[in-house]
C-alpha positions as CSV (number, residue, x, y, z in Angstrom):
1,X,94.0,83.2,46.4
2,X,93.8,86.2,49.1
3,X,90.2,87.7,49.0
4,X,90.3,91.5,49.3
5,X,87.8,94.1,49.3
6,X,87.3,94.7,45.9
7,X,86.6,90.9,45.2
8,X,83.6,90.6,48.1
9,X,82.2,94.4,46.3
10,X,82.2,92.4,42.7
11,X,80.6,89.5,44.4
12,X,78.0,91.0,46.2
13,X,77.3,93.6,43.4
14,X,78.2,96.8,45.7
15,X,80.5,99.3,45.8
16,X,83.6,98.9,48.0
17,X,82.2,102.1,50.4
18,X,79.6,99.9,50.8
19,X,81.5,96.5,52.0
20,X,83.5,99.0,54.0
21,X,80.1,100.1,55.9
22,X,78.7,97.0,56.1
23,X,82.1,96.0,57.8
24,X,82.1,99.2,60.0
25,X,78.1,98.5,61.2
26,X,77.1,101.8,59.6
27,X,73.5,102.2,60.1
28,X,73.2,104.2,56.6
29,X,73.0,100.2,54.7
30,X,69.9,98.7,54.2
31,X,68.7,95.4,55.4
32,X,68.6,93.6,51.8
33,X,72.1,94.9,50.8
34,X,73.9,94.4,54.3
35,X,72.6,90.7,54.4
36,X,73.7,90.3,50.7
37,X,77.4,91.7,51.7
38,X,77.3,89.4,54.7
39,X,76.8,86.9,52.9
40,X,79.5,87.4,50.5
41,X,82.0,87.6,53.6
42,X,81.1,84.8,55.1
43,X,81.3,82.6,52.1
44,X,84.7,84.0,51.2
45,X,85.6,83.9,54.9
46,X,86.9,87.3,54.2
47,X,88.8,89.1,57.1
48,X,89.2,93.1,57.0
49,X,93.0,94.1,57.8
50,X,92.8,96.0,61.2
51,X,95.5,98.3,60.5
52,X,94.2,99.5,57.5
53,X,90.9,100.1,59.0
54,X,92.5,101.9,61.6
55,X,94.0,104.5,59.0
56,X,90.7,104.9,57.8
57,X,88.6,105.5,60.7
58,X,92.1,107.3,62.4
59,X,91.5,105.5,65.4
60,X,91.2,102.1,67.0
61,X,90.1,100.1,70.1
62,X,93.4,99.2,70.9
63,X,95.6,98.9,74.1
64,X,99.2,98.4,74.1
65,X,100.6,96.5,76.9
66,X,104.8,97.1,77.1
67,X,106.3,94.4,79.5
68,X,109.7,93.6,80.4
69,X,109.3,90.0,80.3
70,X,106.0,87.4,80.7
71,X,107.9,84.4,82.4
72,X,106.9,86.0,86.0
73,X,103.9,84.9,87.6
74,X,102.9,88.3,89.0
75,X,103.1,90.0,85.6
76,X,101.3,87.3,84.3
77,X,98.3,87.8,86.8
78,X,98.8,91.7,86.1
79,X,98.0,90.7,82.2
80,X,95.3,88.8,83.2
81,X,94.0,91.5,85.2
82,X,94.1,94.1,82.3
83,X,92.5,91.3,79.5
84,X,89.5,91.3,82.1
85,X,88.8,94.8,82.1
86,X,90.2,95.7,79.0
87,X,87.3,92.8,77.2
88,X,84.5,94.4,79.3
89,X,84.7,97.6,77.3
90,X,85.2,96.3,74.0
91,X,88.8,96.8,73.6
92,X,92.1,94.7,72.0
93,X,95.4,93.8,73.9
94,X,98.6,93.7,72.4
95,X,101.7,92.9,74.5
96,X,105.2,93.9,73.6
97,X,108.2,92.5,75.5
98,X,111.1,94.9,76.0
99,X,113.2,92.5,78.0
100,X,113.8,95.3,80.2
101,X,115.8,97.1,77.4
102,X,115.5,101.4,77.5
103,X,115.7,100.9,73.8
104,X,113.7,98.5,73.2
105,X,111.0,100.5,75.5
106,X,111.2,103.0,72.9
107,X,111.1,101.4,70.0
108,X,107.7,99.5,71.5
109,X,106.4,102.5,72.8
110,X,106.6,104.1,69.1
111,X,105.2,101.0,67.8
112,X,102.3,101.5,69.5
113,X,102.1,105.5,68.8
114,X,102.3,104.3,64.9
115,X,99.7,101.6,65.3
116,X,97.5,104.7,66.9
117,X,96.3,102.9,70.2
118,X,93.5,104.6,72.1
119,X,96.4,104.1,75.3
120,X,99.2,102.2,76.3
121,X,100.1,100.5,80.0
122,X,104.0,100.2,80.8
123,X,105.1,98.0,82.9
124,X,108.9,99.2,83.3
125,X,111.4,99.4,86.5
126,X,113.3,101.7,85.1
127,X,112.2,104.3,82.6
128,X,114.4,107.0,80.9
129,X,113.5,110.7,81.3
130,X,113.4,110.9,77.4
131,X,110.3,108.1,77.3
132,X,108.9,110.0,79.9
133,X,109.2,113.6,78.3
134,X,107.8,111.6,75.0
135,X,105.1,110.1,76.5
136,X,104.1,114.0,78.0
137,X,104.6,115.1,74.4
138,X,102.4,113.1,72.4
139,X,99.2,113.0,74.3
140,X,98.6,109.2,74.0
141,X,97.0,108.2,77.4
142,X,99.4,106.4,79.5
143,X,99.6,104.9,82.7
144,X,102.2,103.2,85.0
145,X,101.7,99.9,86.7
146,X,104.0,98.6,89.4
147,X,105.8,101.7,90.0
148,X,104.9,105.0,91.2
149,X,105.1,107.6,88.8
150,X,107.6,110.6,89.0
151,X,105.7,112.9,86.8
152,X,101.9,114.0,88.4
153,X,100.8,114.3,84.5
154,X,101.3,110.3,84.2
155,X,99.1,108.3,86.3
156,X,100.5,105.1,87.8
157,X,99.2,102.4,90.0
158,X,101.8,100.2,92.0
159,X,102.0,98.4,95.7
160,X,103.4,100.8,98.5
161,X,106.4,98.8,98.0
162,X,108.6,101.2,100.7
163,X,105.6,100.5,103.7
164,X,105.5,96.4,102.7
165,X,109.2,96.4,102.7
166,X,109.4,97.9,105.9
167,X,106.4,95.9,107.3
168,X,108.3,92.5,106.3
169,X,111.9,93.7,108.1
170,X,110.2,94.5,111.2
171,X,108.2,91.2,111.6
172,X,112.1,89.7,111.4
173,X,113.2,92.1,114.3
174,X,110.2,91.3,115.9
175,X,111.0,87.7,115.5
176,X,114.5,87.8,117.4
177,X,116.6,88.6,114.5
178,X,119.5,91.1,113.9
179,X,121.7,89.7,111.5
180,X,119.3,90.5,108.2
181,X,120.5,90.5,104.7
182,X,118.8,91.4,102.1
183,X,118.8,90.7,98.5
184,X,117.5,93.8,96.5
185,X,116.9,94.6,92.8
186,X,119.0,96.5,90.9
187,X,119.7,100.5,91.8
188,X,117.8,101.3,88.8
189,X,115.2,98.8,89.8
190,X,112.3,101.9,91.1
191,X,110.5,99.2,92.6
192,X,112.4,95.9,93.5
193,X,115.8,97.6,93.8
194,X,115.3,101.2,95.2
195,X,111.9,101.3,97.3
196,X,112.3,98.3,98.6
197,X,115.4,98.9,99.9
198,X,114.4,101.6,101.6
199,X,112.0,99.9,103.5
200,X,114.8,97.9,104.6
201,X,116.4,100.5,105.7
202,X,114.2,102.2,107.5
203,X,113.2,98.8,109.8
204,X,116.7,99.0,110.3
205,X,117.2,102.4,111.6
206,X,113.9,102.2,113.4
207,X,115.0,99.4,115.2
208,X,118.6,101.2,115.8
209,X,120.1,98.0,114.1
210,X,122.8,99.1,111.7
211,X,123.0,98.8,108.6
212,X,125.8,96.9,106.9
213,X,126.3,96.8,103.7
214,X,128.2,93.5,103.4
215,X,124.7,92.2,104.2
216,X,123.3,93.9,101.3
217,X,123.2,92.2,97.4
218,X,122.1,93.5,94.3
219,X,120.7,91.1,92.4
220,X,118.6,90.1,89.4
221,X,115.3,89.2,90.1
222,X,115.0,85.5,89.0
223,X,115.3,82.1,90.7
224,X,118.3,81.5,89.1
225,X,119.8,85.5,90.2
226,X,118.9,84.6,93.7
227,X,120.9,81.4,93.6
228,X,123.8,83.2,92.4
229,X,123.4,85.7,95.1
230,X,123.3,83.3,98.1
231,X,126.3,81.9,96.8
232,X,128.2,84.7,96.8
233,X,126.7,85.4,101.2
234,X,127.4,81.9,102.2
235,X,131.4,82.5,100.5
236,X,131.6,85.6,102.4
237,X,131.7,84.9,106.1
238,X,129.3,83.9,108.4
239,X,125.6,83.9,107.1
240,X,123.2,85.8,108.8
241,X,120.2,85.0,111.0
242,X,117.8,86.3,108.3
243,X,117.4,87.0,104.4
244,X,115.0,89.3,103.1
245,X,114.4,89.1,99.2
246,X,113.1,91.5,97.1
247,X,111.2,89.0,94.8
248,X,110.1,85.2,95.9
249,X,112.2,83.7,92.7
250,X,115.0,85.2,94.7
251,X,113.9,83.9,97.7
252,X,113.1,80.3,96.0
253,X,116.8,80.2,94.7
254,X,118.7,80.9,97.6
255,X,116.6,79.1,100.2
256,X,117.1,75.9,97.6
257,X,121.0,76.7,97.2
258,X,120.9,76.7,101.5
259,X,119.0,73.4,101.5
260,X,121.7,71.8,99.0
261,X,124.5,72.6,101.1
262,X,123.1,71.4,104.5
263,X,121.7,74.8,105.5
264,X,118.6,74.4,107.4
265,X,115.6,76.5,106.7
266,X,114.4,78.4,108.8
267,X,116.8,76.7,112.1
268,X,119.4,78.1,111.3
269,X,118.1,81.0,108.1
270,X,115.6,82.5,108.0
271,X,113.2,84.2,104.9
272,X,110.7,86.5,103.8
273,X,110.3,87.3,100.3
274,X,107.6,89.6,98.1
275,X,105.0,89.0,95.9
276,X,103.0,85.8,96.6
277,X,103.6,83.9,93.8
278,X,102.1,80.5,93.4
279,X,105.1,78.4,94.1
280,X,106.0,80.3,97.7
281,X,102.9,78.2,99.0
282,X,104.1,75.0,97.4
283,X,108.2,75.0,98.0
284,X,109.0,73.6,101.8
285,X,109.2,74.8,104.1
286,X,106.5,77.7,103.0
287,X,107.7,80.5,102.1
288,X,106.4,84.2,104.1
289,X,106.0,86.5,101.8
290,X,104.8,90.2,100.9
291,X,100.9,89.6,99.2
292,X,99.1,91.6,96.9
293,X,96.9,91.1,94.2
294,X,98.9,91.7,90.8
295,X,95.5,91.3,89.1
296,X,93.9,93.9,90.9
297,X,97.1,96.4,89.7
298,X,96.3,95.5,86.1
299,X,92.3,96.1,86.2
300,X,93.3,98.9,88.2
301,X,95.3,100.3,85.6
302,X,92.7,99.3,82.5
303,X,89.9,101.1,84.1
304,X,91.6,104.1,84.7
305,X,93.4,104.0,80.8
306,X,90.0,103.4,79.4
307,X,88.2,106.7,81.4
308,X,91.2,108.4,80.3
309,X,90.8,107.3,76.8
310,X,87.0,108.7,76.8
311,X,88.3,111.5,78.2
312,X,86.9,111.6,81.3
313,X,88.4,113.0,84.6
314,X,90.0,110.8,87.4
315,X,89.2,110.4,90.9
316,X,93.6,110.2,91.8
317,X,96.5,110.5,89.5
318,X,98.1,107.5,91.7
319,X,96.6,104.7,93.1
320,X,98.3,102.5,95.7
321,X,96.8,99.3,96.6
322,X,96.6,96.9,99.6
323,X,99.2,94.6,100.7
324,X,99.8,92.2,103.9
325,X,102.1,89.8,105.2
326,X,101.2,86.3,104.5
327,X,103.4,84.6,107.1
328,X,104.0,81.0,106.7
329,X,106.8,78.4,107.8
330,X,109.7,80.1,106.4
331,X,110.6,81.9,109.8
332,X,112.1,80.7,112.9
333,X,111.4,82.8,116.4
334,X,115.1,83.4,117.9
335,X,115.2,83.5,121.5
336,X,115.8,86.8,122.9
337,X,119.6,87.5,123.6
């Protein structure tokens, strides 16, 4: 039979007010009677419903965590990051996945509002003005992680994903080559799809290398997505001297689909991915790569939600952090034409 409130007061010979004190480590009980309720609750192994206490104290330690997916290893390090910080202070995590559904960002998003959490942490590519306006509307601290906000009201902290992207395409030119495709993220894609492509674009034209769009994929973002999307290069004509992916599961896919059809790696393609996940340092040859610290994004993010939260003022509305090129066997240097 479920123990409830009402049965530890009976047991302990207190009123419920006084259970619900004792639960809430309200200094107003005194020794003899808190140690009697204690008692009573850890005998009956009683457990206190968080929600409910939450309607009753209007507010909780809370912080909702809206994701579009969890089997990525840099969102993973991201959660990891925000569980750190967020334990530190003495606050929950609760992690919704929206599976990169506008929708299902709402719906999430006014989960959380319902559940009143101190603050909430998105984690979206591609946000709808309508989230944004509600987000502005209710007051609910709120911050952005791995995107840069449009809005100066909504903090966000992300990599400089335009300035990496650039970086990565210029070590390629630098490297001999002229012939560089790139597989990008989706155009809704903020990060993946739209910034980094710009940074592509901007190597280009810095380099006064054109830009050709038959070089140029949109793509998802997964191991599988980048398979699909060297495929569809290798069917098209001649490959180029170079791919630049906007994720390393792309970069993983299409380097393996290369390799299984007697492409060599890097002799005869070349790659540079983004992110740094585990598996670029294991998969031969090595793969070069865009690295950051996804951790330091999410404890970024936390500590900043959390001063929010007390309401206290920030140092920056946006926080950018630190990236370099980790450059490993997955390049070959052309000779100069």
């Amino acid at each position: 039979m479920k123990i409830t409130i009402k049965d530890v007061a009976r047991m302990a010979n207190v009123s419920i007010s006084t259970v619900s004190r004792v639960i809430n480590n309200s200094q107003t009980v005194n020794s003899e009677i808190r140690k009697r309720v204690l008692d009573v609750l850890e005998a009956t192994q009683f457990r206190p419903n968080a929600i409910a206490r939450t309607l009753v104290k209007n507010n909780t330690s809370l912080i909702g965590v809206l994701l579009p997916e969890i089997k990525n290893n840099v969102l993973d390090d991201m959660v990891e990051g925000i569980n750190q910080v967020a334990h530190l202070y003495g606050f929950d995590v609760m992690i919704a996945l929206s599976g990169g559904n506008p929708d299902s960002e709402m719906h999430y998003y006014n989960l959380f509002r319902e559940m009143q959490a101190s603050g909430i942490i998105i984690s979206a590519s591609g946000i709808r003005d309508s989230l944004f306006e509600l987000i502005e509307a209710a007051g609910i601290p709120c911050i952005l992680v791995g995107r840069d906000s449009r809005e100066q009201s909504i903090p966000s902290v992300h990599v400089d994903n335009t300035s990496a992207a650039f970086e990565a395409v210029t070590y390629l030119i630098q490297q001999g080559h002229r012939d560089i495709a790139m597989l990008r993220g989706a155009a809704g894609d903020i990060s993946a799809g739209n910034q980094r492509f710009l940074g592509y674009e901007q190597a280009l034209k810095a380099a006064q290398l054109p830009l050709r769009p038959e070089l140029v994929l949109e793509s998802g973002l997964s191991v599988e997505d980048g398979t699909t999307s060297m495929r569809k290069l290798y069917l098209s004509g001649p490959l180029p001297s170079a791919v630049f992916c906007a994720t390393d599961r792309m970069a993983i896919g299409a380097m393996n689909f290369l390799t299984e059809n007697g492409v060599k790696v890097p002799e005869q393609v070349s790659f540079f991915g983004f992110d740094d996940i585990d598996m670029a340092a294991i998969i031969r040859p090595k793969l070069s790569t865009v690295r950051y610290s996804a951790s330091e994004l999410g404890m970024v993010a936390a500590r900043n939600l959390i001063k929010l939260i007390k309401g206290e003022e920030l140092a920056a509305v946006h926080w950018s952090i630190s990236h370099q090129l980790e450059i490993r066997d997955s390049i070959a240097r052309l000779v100069k034409r």
